[in-house]
C-alpha positions as CSV (number, residue, x, y, z in Angstrom):
1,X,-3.5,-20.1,0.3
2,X,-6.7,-19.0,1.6
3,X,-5.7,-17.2,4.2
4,X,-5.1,-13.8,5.9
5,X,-1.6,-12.3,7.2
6,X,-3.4,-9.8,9.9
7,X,-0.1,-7.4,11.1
8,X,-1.5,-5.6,13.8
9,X,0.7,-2.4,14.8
10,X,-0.5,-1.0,18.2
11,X,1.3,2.7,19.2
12,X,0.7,4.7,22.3
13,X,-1.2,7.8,20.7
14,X,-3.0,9.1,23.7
15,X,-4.9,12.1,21.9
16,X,-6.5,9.2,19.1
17,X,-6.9,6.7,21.4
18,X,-9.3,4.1,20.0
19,X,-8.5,5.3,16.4
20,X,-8.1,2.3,13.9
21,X,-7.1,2.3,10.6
22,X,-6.7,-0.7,8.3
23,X,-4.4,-1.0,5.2
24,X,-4.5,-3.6,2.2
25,X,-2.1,-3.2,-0.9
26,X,-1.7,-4.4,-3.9
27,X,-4.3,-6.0,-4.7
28,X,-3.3,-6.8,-8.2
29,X,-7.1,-6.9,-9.4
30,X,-7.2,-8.9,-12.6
31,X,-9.6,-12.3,-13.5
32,X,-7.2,-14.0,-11.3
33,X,-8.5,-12.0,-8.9
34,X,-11.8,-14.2,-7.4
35,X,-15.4,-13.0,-6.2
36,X,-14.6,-15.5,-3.5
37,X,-11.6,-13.7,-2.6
38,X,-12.8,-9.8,-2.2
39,X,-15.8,-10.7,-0.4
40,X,-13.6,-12.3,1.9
41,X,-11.6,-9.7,2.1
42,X,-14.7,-7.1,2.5
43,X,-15.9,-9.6,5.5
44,X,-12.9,-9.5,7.4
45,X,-12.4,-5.7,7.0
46,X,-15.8,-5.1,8.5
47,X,-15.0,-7.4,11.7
48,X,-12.0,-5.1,12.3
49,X,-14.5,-2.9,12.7
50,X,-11.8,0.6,11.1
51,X,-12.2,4.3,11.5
52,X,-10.6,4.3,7.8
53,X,-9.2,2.0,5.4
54,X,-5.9,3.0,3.7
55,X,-4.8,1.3,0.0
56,X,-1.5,2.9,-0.8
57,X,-1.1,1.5,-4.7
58,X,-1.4,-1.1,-7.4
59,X,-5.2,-1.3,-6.9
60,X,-4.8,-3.3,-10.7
61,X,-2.5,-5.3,-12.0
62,X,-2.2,-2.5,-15.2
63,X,-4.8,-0.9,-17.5
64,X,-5.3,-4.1,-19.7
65,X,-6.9,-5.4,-16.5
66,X,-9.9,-3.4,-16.2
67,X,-10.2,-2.4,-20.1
68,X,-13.2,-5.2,-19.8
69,X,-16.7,-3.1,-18.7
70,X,-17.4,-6.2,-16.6
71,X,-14.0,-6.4,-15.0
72,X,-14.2,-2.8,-14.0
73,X,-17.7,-3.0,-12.3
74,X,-16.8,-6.5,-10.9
75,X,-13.9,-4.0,-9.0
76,X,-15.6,-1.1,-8.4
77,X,-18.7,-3.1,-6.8
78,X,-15.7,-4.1,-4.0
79,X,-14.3,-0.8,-3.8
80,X,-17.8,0.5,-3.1
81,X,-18.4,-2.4,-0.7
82,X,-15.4,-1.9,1.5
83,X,-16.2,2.0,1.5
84,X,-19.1,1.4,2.7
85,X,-17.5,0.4,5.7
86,X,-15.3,3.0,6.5
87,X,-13.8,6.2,4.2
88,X,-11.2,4.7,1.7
89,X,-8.6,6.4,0.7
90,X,-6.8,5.2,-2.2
91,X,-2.9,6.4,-3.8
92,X,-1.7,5.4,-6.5
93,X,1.2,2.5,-7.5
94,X,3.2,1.9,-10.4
95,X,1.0,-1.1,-11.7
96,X,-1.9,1.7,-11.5
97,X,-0.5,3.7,-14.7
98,X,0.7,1.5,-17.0
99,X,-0.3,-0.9,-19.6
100,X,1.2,-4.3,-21.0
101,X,2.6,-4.5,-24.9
102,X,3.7,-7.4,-25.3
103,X,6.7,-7.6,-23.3
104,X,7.1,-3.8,-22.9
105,X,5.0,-1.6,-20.5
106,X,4.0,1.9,-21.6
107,X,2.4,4.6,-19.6
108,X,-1.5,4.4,-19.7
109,X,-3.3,5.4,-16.2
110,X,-7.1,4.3,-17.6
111,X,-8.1,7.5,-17.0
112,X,-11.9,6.4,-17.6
113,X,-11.7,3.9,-15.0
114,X,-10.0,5.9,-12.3
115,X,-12.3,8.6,-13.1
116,X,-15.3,6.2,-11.9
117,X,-12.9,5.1,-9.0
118,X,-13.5,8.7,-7.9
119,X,-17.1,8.9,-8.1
120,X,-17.6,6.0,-5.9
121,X,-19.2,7.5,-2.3
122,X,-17.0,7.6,0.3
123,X,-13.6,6.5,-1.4
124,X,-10.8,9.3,-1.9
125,X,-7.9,8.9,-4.8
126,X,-5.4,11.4,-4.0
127,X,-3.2,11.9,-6.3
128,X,-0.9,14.3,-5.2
129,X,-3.7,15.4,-3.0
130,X,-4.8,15.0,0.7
131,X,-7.9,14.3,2.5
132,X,-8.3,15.3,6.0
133,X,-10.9,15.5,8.6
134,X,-10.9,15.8,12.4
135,X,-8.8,13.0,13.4
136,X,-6.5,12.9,10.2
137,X,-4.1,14.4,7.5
138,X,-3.5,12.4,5.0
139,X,-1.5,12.9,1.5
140,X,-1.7,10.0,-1.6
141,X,2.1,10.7,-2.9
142,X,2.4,9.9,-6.9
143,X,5.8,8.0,-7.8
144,X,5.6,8.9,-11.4
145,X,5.9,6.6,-13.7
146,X,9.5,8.3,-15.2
147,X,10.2,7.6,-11.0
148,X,10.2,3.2,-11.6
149,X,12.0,3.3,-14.6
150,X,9.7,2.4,-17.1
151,X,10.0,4.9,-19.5
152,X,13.0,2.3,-21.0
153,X,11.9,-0.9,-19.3
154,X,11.5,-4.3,-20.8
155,X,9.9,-7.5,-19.3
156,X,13.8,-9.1,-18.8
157,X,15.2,-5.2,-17.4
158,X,12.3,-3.8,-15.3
159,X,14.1,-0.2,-14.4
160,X,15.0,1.1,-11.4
161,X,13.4,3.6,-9.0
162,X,15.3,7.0,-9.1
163,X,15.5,9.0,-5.9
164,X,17.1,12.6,-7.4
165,X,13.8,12.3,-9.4
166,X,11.2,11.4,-6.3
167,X,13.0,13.8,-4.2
168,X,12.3,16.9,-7.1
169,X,9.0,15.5,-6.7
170,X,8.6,15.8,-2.9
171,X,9.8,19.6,-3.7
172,X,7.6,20.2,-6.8
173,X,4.5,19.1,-4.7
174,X,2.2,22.4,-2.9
175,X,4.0,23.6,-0.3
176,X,0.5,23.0,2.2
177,X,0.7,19.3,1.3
178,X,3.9,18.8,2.8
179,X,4.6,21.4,5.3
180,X,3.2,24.1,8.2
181,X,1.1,20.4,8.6
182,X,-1.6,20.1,11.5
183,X,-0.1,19.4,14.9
184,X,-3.0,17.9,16.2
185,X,-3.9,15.2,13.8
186,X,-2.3,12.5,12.8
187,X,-0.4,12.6,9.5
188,X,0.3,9.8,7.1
189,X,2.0,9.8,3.8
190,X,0.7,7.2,1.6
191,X,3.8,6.1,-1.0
192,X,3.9,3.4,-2.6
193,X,7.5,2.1,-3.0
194,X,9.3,2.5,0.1
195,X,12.6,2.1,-1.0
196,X,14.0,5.7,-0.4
197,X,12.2,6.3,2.9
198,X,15.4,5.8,5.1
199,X,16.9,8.6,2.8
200,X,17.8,12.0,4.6
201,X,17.2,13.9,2.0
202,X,13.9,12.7,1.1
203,X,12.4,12.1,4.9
204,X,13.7,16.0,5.6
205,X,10.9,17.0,2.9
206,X,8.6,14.6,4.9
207,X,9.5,15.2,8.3
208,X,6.1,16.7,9.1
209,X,4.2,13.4,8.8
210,X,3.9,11.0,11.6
211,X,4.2,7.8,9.7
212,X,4.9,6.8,6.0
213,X,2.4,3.7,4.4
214,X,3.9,1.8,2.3
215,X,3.4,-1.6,-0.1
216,X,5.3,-2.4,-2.9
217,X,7.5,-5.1,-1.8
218,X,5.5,-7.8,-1.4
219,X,6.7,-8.5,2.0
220,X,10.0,-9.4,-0.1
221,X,8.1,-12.5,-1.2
222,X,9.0,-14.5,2.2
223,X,6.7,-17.7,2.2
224,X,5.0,-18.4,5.6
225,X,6.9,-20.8,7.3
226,X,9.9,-18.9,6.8
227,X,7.8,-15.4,7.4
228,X,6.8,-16.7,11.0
229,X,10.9,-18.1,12.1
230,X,12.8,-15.1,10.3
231,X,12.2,-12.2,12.6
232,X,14.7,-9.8,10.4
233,X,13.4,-7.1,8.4
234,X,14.8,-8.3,5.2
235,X,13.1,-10.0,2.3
236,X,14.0,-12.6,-0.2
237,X,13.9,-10.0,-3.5
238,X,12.6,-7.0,-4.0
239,X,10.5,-5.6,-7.2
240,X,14.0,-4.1,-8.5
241,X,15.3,-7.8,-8.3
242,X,17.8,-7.0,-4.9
243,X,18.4,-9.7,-3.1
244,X,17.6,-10.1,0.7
245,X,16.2,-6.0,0.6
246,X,16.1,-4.2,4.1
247,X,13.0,-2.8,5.1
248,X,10.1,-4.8,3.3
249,X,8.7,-6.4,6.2
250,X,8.6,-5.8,10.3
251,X,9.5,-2.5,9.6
252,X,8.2,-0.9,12.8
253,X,10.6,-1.4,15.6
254,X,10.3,2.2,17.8
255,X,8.3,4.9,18.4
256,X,10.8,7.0,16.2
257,X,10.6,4.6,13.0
258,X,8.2,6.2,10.3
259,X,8.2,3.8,7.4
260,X,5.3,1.0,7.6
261,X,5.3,-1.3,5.1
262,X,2.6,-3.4,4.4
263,X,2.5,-6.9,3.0
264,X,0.2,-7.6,-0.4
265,X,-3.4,-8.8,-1.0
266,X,-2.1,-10.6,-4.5
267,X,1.6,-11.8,-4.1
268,X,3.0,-12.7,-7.7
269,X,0.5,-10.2,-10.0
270,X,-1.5,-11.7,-13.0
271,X,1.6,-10.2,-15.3
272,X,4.2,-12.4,-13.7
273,X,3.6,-15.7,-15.7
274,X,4.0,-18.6,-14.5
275,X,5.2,-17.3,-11.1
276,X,1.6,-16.3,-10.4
277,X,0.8,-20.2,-9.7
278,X,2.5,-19.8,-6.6
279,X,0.1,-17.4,-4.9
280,X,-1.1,-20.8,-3.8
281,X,1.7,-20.6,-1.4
282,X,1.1,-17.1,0.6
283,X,-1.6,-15.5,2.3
284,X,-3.7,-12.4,1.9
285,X,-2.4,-9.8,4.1
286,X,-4.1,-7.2,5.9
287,X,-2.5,-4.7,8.7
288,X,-4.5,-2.8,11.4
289,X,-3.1,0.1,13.1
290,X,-4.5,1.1,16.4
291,X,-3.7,4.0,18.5
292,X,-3.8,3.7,22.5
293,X,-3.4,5.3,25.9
294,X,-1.6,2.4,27.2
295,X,1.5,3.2,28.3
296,X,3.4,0.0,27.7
297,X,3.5,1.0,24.0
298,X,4.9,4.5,24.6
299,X,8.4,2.2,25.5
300,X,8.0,0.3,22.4
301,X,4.9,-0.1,19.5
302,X,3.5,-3.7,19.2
303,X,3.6,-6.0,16.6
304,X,2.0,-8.9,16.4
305,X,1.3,-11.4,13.2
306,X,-1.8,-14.1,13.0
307,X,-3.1,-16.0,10.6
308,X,-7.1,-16.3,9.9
309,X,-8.9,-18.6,7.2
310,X,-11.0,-17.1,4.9
């Protein structure tokens, strides 16, 4: 489908009024992945006009993807392009450090590659890290790869995402990347998988931060017809194969909820087989958050959903 999923969150943030902040998510780069496509999605990045741009994980589909010199320039050209725009700040996703082998995946980040990723002017990988200036605090969290499961996965058993591990983690992390945090900024966690962030355990180590960006679940793979009538927050199935997940989509429902997860740039990734003819069927999606002085949001965020051609 050629088309974008816009989510536009508005929240009643008096101090950052007029701040905007976009988010895209797993992109899923591979050959699958079009010129046609990223310079669509660079165009209609710029029109939204962002103060940053936010990619919280599976930037590739896995190392095999970007092993070709000319794949990895074709990607790095957009990543440039869209920095160029506004400061990108990039975390990393499970697709990010692994490889395909034959039906098995083993651990392989592509060091070389994500090493030029960091070079790029004006884009910021954090892993494990933070980046803040005046307006923001922001820390790139690292599920490890020990975290999805992989370390005894298989293409039929894809693991499972372990929480005792992500929380020890959380606690292993610098204590000034998680707590004592600026008051006066706005402070967003960028994590990947999303799936433990109604846990109390893990959202007491993250209390500090304002809101949690998330991808990961695909917007549990809800086609658009169905996306636009079915106002729940659950999805169809989840990457860990769960039925009709909580939390994957419309996550955002007061000012107290945290966890925003975002819909994906590439639906079914290049890996999926045969599934990935369906991308035909869903749209790109791309989610603005703006901050306000309006005081109609301060009773409850908006969040609204439009389609856009591209």
């Amino acid at each position: 489908m050629k088309a974008f999923n816009l989510a536009t969150y508005k929240f009643y943030r008096p101090e950052h009024a007029g701040l905007k902040i976009a988010v895209i998510s797993d992109l899923h780069f591979g050959s699958k992945v079009t010129d046609r496509k990223l310079n669509a999605i660079k165009k209609f990045l710029k029109g939204l006009s962002p103060n940053y741009i936010f990619l919280p994980g599976d930037l590739i589909d896995c190392a095999n993807t970007v092993d070709d010199e000319r794949e990895a320039k074709r990607l790095l050209k957009f990543l440039q392009s869209v920095a160029d725009i506004a400061p990108l700040l990039i975390s990393y996703g499970n697709h990010d450090f692994y490889r395909r082998s034959g039906k098995d995946w083993i651990e392989d980040t592509n060091e070389s590659f994500f090493s030029d990723v960091a070079t790029l002017k004006n884009v910021h990988l954090l892993n494990n890290q933070i980046f803040t200036d005046k307006n923001i605090f922001v820390l790139g969290f690292t599920q490890s790869f020990d975290y999805y499961g992989y370390s005894a996965a298989t293409f039929s058993n894809p693991g499972f995402e372990n929480k005792k591990l992500m929380l020890k983690e959380l606690r292993d992390l610098d204590d000034t990347l998680v707590h004592n945090l600026p008051t006066k900024k706005l402070k967003f966690a960028l994590i990947h998988s999303p799936i433990h962030l109604h846990d109390r355990e893990i959202t007491k180590e993250l209390s500090e931060f304002d809101y949690f960006i998330s991808g990961h679940m695909h917007n549990g793979v809800v086609p658009p017809v169905l996306d636009s009538l079915w106002l729940s927050n659950k999805g169809i199935v989840s990457p860990t194969k769960e039925f009709f997940p909580a939390d994957v989509r419309r996550t955002i429902k007061t000012n107290q909820d945290k966890s925003i997860v975002v819909g994906p740039v590439t639906t079914f990734h290049q890996n999926a087989g045969p599934l990935q003819l369906a991308n035909i069927m869903y749209p790109t999606h791309i989610t603005l958050l703006e901050f306000s002085k309006d005081k109609k949001y301060a009773r409850k965020p908006y969040v609204g959903h439009k389609y856009y051609s591209w």
